[in-house]
C-alpha positions as CSV (number, residue, x, y, z in Angstrom):
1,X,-1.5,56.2,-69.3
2,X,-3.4,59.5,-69.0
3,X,-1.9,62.5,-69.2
4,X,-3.3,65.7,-67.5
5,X,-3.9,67.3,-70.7
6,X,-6.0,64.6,-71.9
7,X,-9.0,66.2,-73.3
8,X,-11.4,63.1,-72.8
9,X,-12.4,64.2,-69.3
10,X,-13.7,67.8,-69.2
11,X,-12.1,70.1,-66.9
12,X,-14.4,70.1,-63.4
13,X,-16.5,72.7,-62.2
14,X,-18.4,73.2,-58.9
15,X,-22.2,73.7,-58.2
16,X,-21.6,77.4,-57.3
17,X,-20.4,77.8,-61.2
18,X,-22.7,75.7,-62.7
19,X,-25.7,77.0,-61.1
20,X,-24.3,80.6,-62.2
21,X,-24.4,79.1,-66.2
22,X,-27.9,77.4,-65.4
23,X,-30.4,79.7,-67.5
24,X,-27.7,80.5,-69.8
25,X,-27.4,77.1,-70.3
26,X,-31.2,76.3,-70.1
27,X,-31.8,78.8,-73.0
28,X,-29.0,77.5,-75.1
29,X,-26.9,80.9,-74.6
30,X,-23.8,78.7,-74.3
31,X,-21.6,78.5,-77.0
32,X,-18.2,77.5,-75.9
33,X,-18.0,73.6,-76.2
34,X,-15.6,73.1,-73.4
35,X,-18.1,75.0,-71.1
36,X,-21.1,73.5,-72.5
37,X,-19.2,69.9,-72.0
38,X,-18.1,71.3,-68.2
39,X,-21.5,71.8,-67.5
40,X,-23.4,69.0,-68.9
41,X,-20.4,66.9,-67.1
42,X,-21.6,68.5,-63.4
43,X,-25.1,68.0,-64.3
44,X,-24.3,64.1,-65.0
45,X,-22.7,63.7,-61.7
46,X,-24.2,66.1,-58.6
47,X,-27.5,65.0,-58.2
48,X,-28.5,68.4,-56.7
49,X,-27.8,70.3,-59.7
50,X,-29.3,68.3,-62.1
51,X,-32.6,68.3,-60.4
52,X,-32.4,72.2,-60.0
53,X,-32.3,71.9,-63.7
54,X,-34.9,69.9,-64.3
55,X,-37.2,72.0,-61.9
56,X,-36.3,74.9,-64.1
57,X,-37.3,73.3,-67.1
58,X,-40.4,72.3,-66.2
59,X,-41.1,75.5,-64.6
60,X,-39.9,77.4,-67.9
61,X,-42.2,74.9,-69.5
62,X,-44.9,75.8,-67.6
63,X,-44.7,79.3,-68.1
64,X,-44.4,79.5,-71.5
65,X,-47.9,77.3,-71.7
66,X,-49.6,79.9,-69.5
67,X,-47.9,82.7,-71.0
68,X,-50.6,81.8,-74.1
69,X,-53.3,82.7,-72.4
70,X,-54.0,86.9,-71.4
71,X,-54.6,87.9,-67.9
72,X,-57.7,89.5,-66.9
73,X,-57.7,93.1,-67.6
74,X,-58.4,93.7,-63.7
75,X,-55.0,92.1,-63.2
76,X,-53.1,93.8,-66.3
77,X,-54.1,97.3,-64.8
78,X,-52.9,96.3,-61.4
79,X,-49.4,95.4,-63.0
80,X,-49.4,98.5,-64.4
81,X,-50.1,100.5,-61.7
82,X,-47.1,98.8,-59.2
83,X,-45.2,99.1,-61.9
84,X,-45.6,103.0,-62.7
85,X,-44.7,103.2,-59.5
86,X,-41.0,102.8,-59.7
């Protein structure tokens, strides 16, 4: 018999909090193991979430492979410009 204090099952969370932990969670900022298990146990079972995750990865992914490259100088002085601005 299990009790409700059995540890086995993490304690479950919704997709409003998981999606709140998601880039904390992406960039390995979580260091509780009980939230860490709570999220990677929502990820394992709402279909929605996980693929939000893995559209993040890949996006993050993606970034960093651009982010190697420089951006025209034309574009650079644009960026500046807006953001002097604020």
């Amino acid at each position: 018999m299990t009790s409700a204090t059995d540890k086995t099952e993490p304690a479950e969370i919704g997709c409003l909090e998981a999606i709140e932990a998601l880039y904390a969670y992406l960039d390995g900022e979580v260091n509780d193991p009980q939230a860490l298990a709570r999220i990677e146990h929502h990820l394992g079972h709402c279909r929605s979430c996980f693929s939000r995750t893995e559209m993040e990865r890949a996006l993050t992914a993606q970034l960093r492979k651009s982010a190697k490259s420089r951006a025209p100088a034309a574009l650079q002085a644009r960026l500046r410009s807006i953001m002097d601005k604020f």
